[in-house]
FIROKE-934010 format. One record per atom (N, C-alpha, C): residue number from 0; residue in three letters; atom name; x, z, y. Coordinates in nm, 3 decimals, decimal comma. Layout:
// FIROKE-934010
<NUM ALA CA <X Z Y>>;
...
This chain:
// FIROKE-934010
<0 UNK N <1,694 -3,367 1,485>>;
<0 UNK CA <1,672 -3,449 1,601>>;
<0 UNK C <1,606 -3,578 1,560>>;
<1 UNK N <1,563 -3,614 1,636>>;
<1 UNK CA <1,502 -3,792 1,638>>;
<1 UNK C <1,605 -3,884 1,573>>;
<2 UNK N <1,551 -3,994 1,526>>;
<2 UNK CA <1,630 -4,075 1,513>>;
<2 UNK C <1,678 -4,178 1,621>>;
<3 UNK N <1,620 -4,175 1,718>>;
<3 UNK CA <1,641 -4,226 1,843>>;
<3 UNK C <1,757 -4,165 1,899>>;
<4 UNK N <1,725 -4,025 1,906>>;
<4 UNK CA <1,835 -3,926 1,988>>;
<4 UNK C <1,988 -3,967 1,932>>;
<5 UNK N <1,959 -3,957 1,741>>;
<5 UNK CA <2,094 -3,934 1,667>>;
<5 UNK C <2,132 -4,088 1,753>>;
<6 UNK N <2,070 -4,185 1,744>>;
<6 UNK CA <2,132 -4,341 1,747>>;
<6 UNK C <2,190 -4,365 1,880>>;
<7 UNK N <2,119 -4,244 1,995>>;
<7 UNK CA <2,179 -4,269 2,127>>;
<7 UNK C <2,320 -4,170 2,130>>;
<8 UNK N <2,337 -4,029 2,040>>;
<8 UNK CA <2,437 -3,970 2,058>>;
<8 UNK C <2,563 -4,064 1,971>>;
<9 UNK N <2,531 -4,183 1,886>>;
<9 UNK CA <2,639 -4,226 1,805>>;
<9 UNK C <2,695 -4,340 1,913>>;
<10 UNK N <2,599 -4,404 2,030>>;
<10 UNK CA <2,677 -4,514 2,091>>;
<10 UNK C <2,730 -4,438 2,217>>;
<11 UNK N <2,749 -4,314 2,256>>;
<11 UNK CA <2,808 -4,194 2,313>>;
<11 UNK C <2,925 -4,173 2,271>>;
<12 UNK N <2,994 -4,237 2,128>>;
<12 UNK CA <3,088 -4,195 2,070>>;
<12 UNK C <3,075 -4,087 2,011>>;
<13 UNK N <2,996 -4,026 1,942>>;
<13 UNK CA <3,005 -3,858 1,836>>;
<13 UNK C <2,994 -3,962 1,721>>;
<14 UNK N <3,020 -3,916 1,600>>;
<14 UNK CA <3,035 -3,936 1,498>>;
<14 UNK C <2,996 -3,857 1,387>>;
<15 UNK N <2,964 -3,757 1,412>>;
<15 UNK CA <2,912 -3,718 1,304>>;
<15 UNK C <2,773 -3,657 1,351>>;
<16 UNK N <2,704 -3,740 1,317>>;
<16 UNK CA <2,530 -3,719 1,377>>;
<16 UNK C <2,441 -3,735 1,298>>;
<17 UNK N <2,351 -3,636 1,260>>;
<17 UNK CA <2,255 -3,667 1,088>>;
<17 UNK C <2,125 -3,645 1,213>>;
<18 UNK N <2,032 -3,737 1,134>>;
<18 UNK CA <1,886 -3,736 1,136>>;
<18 UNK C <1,829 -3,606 1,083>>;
<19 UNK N <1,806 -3,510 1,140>>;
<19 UNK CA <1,730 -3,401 1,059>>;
<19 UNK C <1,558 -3,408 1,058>>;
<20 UNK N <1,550 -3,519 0,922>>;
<20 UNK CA <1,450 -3,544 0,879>>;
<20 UNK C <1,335 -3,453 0,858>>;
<21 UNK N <1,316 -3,337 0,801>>;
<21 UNK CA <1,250 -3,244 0,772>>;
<21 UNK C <1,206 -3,152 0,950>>;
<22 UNK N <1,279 -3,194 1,017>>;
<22 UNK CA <1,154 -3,139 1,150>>;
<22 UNK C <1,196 -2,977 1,184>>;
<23 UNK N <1,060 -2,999 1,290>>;
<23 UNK CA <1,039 -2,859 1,336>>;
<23 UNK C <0,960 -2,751 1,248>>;
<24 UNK N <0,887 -2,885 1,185>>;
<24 UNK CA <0,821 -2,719 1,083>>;
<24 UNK C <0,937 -2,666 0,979>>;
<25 UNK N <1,010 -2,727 0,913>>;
<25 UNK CA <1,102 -2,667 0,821>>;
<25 UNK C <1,208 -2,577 0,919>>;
<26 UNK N <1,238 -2,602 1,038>>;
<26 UNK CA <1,350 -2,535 1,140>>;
<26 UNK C <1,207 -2,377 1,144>>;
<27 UNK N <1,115 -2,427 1,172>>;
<27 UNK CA <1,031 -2,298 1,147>>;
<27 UNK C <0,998 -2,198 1,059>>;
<28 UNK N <0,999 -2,260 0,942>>;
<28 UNK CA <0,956 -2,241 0,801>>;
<28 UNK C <1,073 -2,139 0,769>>;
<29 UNK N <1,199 -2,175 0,794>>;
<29 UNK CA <1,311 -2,113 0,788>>;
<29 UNK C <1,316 -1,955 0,877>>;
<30 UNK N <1,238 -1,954 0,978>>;
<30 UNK CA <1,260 -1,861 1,072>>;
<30 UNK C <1,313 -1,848 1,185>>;
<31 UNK N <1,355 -1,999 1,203>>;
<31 UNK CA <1,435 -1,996 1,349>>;
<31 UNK C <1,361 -1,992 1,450>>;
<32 UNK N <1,402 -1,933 1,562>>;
<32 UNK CA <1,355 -1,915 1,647>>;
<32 UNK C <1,330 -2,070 1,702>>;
<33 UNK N <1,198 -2,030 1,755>>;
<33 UNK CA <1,133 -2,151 1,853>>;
<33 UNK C <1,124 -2,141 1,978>>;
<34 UNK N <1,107 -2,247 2,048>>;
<34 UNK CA <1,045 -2,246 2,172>>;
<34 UNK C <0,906 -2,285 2,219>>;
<35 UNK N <0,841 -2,238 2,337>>;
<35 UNK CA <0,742 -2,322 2,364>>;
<35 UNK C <0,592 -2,235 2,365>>;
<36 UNK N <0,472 -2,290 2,349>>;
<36 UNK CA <0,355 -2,187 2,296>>;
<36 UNK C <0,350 -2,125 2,231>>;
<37 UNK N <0,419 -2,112 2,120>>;
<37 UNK CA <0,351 -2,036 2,012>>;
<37 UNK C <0,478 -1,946 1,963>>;
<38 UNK N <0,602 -1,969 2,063>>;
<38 UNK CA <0,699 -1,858 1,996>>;
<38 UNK C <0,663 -1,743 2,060>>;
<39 UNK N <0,591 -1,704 2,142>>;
<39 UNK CA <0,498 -1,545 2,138>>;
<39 UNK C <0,449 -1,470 2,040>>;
<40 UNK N <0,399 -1,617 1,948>>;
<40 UNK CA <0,311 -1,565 1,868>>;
<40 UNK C <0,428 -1,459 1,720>>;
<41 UNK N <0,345 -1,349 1,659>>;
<41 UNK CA <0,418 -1,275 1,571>>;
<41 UNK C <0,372 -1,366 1,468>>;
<42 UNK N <0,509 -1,337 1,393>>;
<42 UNK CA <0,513 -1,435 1,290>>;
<42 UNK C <0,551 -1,320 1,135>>;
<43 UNK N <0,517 -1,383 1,038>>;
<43 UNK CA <0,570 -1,300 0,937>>;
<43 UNK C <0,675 -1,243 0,929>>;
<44 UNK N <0,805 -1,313 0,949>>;
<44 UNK CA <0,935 -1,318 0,980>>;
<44 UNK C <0,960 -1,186 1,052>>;
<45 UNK N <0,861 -1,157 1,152>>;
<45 UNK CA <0,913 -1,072 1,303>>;
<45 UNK C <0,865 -0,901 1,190>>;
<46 UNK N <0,737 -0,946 1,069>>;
<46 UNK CA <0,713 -0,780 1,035>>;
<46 UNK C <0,766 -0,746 0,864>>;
<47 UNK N <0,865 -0,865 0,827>>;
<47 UNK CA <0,943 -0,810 0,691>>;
<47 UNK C <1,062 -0,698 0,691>>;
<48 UNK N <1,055 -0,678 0,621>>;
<48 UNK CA <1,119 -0,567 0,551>>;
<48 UNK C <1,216 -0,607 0,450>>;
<49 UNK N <1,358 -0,585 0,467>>;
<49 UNK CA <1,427 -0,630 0,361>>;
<49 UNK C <1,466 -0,494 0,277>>;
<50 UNK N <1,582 -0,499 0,159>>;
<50 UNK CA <1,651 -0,367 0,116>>;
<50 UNK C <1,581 -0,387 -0,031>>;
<51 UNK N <1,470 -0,527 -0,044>>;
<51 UNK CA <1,401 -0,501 -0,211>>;
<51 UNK C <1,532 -0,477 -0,307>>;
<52 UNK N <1,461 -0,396 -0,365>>;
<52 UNK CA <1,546 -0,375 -0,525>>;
<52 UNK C <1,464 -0,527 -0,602>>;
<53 UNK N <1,613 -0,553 -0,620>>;
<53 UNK CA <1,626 -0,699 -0,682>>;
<53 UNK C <1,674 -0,714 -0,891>>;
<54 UNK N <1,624 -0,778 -0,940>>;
<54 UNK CA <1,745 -0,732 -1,073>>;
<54 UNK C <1,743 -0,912 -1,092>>;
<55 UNK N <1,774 -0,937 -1,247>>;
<55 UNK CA <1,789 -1,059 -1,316>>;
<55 UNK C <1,702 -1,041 -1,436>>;
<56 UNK N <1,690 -1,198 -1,466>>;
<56 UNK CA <1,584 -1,194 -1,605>>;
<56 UNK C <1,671 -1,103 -1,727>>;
<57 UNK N <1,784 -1,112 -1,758>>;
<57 UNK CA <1,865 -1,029 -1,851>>;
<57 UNK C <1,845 -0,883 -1,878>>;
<58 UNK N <1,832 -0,828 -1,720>>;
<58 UNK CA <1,869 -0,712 -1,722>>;
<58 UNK C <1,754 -0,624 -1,816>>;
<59 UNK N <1,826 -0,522 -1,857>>;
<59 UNK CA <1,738 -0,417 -1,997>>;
<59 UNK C <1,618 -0,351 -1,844>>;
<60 UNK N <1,498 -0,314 -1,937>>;
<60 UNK CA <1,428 -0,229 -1,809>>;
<60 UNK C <1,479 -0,087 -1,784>>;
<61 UNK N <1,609 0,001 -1,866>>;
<61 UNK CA <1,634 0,107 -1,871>>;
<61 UNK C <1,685 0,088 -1,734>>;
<62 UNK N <1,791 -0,064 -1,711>>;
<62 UNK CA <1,878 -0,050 -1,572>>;
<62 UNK C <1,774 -0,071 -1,455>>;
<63 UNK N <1,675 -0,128 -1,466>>;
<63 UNK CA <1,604 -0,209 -1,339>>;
<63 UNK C <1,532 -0,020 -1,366>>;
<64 UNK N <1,440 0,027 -1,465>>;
<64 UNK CA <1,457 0,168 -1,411>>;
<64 UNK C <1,553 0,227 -1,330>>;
<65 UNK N <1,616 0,241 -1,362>>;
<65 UNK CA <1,731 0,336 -1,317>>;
<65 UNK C <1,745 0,286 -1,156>>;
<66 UNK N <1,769 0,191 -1,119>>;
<66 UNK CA <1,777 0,135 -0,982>>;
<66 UNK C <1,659 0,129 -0,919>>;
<67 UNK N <1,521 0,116 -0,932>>;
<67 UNK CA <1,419 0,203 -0,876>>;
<67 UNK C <1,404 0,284 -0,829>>;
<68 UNK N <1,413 0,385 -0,930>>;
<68 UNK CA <1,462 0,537 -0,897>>;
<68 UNK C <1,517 0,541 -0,780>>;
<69 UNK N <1,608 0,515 -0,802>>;
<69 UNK CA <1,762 0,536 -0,703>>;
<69 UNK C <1,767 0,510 -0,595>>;
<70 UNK N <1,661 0,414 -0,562>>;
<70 UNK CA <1,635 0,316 -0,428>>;
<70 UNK C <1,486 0,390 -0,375>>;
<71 UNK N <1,414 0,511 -0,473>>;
<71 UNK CA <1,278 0,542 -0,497>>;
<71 UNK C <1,166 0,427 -0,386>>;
<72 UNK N <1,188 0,324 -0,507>>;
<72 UNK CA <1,123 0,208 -0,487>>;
<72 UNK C <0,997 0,204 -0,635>>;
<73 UNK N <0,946 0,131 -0,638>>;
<73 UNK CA <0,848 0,098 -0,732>>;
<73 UNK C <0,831 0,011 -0,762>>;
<74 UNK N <0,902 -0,110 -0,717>>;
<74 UNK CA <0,856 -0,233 -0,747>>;
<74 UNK C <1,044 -0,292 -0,719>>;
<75 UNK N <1,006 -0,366 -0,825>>;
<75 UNK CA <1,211 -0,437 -0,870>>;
<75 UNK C <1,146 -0,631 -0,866>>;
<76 UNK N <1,217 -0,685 -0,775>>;
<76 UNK CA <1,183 -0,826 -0,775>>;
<76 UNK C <1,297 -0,893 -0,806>>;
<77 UNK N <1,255 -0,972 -0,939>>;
<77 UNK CA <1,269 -1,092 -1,016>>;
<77 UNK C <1,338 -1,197 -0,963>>;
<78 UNK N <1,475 -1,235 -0,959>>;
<78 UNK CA <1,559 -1,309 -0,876>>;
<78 UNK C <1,626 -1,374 -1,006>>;
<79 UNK N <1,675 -1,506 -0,908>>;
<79 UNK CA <1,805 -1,577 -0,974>>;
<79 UNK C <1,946 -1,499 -0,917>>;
<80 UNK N <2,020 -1,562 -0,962>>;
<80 UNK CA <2,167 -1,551 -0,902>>;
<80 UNK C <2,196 -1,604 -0,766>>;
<81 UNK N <2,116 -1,661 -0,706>>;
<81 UNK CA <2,121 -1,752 -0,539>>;
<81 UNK C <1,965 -1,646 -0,495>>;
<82 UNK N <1,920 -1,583 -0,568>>;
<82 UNK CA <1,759 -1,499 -0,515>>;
<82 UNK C <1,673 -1,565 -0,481>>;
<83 UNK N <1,657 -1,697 -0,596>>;
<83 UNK CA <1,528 -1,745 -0,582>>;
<83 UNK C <1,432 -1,655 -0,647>>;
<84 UNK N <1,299 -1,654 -0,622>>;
<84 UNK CA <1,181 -1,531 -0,670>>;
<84 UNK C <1,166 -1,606 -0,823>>;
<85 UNK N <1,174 -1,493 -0,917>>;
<85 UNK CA <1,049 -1,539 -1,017>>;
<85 UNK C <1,001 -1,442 -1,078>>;
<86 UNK N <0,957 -1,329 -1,013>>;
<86 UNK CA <0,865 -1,252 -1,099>>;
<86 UNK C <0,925 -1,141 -0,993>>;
<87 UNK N <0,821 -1,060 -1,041>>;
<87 UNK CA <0,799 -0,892 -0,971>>;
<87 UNK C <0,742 -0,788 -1,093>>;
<88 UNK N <0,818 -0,673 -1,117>>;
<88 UNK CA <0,837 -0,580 -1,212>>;
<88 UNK C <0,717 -0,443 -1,119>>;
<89 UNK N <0,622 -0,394 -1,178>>;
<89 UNK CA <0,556 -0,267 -1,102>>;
<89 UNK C <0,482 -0,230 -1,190>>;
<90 UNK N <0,454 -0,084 -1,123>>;
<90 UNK CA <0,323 -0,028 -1,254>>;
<90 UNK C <0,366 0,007 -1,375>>;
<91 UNK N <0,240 0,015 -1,486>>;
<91 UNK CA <0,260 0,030 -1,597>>;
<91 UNK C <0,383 -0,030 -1,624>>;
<92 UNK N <0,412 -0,185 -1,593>>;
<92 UNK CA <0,542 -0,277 -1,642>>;
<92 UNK C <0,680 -0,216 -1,587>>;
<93 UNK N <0,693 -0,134 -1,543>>;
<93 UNK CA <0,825 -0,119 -1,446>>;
<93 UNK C <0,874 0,031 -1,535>>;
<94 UNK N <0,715 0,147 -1,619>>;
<94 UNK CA <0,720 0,191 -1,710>>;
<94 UNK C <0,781 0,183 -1,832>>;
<95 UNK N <0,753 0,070 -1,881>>;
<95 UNK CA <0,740 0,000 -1,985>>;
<95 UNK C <0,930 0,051 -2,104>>;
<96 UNK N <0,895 0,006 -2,203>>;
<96 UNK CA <0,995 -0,013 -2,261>>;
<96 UNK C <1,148 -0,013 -2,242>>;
<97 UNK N <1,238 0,062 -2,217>>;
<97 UNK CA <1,352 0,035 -2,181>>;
<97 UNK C <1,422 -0,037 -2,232>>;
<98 UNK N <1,429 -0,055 -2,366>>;
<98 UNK CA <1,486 -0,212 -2,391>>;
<98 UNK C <1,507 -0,328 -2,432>>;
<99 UNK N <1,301 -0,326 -2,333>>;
<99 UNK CA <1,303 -0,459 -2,321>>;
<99 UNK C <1,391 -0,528 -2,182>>;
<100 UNK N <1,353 -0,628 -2,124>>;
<100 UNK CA <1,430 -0,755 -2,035>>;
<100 UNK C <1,303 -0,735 -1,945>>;
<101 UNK N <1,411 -0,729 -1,826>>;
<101 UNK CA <1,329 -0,764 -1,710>>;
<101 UNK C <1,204 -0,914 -1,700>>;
<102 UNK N <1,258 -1,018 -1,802>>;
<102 UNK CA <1,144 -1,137 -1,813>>;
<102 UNK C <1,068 -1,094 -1,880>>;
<103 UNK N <1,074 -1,001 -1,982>>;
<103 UNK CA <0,978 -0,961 -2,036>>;
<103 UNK C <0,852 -0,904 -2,003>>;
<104 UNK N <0,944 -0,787 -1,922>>;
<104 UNK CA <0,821 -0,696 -1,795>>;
<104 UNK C <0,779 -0,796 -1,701>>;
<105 UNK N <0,858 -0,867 -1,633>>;
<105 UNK CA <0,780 -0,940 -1,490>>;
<105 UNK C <0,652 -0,958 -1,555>>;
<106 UNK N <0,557 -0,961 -1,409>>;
<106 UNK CA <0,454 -1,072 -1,380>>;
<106 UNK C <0,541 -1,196 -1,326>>;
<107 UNK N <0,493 -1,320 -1,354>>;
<107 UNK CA <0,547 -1,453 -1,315>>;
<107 UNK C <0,548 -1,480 -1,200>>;
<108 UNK N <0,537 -1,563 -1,143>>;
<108 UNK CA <0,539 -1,649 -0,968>>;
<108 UNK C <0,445 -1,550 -0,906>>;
<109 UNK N <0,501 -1,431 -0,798>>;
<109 UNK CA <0,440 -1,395 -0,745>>;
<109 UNK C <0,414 -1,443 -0,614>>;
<110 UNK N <0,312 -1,412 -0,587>>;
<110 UNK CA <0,250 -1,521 -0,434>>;
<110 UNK C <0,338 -1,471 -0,333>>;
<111 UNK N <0,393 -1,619 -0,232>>;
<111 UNK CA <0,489 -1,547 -0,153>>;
<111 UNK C <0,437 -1,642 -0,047>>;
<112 UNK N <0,525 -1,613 0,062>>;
<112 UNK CA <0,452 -1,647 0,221>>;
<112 UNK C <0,592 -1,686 0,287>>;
<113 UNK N <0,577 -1,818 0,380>>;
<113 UNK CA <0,664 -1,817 0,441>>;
<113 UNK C <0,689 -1,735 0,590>>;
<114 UNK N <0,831 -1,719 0,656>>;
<114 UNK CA <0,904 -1,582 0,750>>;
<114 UNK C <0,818 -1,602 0,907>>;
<115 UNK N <0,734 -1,771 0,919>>;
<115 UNK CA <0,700 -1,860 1,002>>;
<115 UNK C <0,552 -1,862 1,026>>;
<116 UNK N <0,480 -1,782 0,935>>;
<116 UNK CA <0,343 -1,775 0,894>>;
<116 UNK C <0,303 -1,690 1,012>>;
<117 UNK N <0,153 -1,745 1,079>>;
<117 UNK CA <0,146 -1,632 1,191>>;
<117 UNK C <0,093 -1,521 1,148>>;
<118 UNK N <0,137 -1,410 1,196>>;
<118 UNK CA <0,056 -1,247 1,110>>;
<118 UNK C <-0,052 -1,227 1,122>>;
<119 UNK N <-0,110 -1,233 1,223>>;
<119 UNK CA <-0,262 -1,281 1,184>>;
<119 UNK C <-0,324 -1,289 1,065>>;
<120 UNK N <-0,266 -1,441 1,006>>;
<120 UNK CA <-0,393 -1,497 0,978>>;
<120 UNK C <-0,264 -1,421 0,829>>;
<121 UNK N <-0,236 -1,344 0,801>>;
<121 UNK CA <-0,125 -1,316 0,687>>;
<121 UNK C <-0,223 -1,158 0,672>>;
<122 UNK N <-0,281 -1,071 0,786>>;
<122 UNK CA <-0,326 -0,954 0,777>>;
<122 UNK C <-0,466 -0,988 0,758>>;
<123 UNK N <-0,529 -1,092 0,818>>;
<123 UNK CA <-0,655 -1,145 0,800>>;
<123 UNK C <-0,685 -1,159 0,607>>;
<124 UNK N <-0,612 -1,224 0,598>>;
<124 UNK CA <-0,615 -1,326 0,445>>;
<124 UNK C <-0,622 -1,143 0,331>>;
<125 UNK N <-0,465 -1,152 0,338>>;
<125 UNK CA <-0,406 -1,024 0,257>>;
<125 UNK C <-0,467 -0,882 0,261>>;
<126 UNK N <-0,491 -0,862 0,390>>;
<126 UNK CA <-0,559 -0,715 0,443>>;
<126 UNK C <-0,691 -0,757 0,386>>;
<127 UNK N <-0,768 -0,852 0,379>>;
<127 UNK CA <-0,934 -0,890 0,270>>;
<127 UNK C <-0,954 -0,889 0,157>>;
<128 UNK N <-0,823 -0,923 0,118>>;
<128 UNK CA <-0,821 -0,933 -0,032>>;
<128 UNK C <-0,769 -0,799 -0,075>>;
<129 UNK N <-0,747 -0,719 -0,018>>;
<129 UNK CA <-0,697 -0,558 -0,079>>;
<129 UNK C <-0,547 -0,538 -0,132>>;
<130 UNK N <-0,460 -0,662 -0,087>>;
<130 UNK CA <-0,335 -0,676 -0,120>>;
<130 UNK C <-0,228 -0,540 -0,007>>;
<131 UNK N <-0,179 -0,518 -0,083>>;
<131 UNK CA <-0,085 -0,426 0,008>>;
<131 UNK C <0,067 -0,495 0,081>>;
<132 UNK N <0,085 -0,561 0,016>>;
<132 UNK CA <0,266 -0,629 0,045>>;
<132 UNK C <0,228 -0,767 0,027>>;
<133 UNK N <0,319 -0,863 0,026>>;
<133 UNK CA <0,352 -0,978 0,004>>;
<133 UNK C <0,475 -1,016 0,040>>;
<134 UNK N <0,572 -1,125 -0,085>>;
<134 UNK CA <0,702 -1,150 -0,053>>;
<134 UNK C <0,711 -1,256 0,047>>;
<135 UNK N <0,795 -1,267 0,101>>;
<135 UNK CA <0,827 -1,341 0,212>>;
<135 UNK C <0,943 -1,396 0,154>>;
<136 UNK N <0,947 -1,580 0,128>>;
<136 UNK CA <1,074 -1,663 0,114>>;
<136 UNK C <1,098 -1,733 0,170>>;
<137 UNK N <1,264 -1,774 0,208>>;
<137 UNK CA <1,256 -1,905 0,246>>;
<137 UNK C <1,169 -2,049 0,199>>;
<138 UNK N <1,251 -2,157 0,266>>;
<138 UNK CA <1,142 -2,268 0,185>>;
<138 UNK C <1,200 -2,316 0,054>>;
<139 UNK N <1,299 -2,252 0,016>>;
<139 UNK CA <1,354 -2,249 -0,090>>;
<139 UNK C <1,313 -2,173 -0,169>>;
<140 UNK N <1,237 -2,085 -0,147>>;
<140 UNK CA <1,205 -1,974 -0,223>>;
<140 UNK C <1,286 -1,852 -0,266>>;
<141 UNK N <1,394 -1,875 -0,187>>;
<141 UNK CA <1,485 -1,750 -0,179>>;
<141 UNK C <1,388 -1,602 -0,085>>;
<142 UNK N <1,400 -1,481 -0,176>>;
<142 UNK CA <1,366 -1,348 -0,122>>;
<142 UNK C <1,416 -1,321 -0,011>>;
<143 UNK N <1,374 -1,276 0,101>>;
<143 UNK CA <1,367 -1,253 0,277>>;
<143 UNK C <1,323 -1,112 0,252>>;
<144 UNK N <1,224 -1,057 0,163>>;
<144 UNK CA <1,195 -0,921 0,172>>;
<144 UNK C <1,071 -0,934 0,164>>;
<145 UNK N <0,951 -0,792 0,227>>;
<145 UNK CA <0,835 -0,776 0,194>>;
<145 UNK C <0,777 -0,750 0,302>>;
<146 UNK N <0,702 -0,820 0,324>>;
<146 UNK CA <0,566 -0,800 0,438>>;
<146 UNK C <0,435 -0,665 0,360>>;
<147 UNK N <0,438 -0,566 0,431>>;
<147 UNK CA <0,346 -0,476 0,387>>;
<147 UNK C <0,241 -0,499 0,521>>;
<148 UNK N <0,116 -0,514 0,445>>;
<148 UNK CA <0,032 -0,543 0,506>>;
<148 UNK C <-0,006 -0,467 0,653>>;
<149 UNK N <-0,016 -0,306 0,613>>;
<149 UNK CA <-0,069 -0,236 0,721>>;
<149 UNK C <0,057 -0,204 0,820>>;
<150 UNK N <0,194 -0,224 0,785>>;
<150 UNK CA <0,262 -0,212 0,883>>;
<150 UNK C <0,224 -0,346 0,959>>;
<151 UNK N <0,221 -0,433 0,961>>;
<151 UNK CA <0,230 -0,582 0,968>>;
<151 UNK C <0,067 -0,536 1,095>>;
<152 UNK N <-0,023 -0,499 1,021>>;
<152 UNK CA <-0,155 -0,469 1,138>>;
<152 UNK C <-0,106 -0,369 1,266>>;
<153 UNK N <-0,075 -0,319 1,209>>;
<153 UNK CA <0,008 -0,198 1,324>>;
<153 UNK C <0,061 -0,273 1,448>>;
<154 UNK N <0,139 -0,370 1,401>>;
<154 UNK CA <0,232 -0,451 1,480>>;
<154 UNK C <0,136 -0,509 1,552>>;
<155 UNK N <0,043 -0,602 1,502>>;
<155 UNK CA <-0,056 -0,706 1,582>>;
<155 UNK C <-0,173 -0,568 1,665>>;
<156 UNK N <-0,138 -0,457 1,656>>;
<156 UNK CA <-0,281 -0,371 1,741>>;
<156 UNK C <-0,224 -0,340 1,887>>;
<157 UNK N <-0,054 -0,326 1,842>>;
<157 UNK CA <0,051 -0,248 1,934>>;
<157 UNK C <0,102 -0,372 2,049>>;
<158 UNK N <0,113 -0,521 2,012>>;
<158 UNK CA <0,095 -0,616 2,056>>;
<158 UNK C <0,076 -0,577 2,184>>;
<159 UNK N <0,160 -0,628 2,305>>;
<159 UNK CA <0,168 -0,637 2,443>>;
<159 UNK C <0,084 -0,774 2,484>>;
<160 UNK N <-0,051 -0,754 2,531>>;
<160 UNK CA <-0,114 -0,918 2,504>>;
<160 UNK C <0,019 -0,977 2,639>>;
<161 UNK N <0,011 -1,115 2,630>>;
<161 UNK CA <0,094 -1,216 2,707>>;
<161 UNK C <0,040 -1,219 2,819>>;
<162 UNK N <0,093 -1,203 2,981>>;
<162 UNK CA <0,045 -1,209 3,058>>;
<162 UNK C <0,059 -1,319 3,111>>;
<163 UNK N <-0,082 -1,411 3,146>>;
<163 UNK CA <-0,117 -1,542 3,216>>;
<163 UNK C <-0,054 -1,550 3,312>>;
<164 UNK N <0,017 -1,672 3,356>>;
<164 UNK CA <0,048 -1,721 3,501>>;
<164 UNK C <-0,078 -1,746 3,604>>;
């Protein structure tokens, strides 16, 4: 809220009233629902996909194998203990050595997108560049899951346009 608002709800008598400094774009950024023009609009958020097979930098690649498999996934993403992103395991690397360490196999900081991003310009960008997926984090960089591109187009073709007043 404003700082105006908080200063008028404290001479109201409430007491416990914070300035939420960081706004509407971070209340966005997050995924919360909005109001107004543009909460029509599809947002990244509306075409992720959660259920990633997740591991830790520790883990041997025999186990992050093995849980692939199991999930018949292909791709194992690189988490902390709270699931902040740091790396994504695929391919040849997800092949690789069983025992080596999942830091070993990752690729590093994989490019991620916030849940708030309009799909559009997320199928525009990604769908050009020949990318298939992209992770989706909070603004923390905590894992939300995976935006796959052509489901994500699907969504924006199937799109009910908004009907004008």
């Amino acid at each position: 809220m404003s700082p105006r608002a908080a200063w008028r709800l404290e001479t109201l008598g409430f007491t416990r009233v914070y300035d939420y400094v960081a706004g509407k774009t971070d209340w966005s950024a997050a995924g919360f629902l909005m109001e107004g023009k543009t909460a029509s609009i599809l947002k990244a958020g509306d075409a992720v996909q959660g259920g990633d097979v997740t591991c830790s930098l520790n883990e041997t690649l025999a186990v992050v194998q093995a849980r692939t498999k199991a999930a018949g996934a292909n791709v194992c993403i690189v988490t902390t203990g709270d699931g902040i992103v740091l790396g994504r395991i695929r391919g040849r690397a997800l092949r690789g050595d069983p025992d080596s360490t999942a830091e070993q196999a990752m690729s590093p900081g994989p490019t991620t997108i916030r849940p708030d991003t309009e799909l559009a310009e997320v199928v525009e960008f990604y769908g050009e560049s020949g990318l298939k997926s992209v992770l989706v984090t909070d603004q923390d960089g905590r894992l939300i899951g995976t935006l796959f591109i052509e489901d994500a187009r699907k969504m924006l073709e199937n799109q009910v346009p908004e009907n004008p007043d």
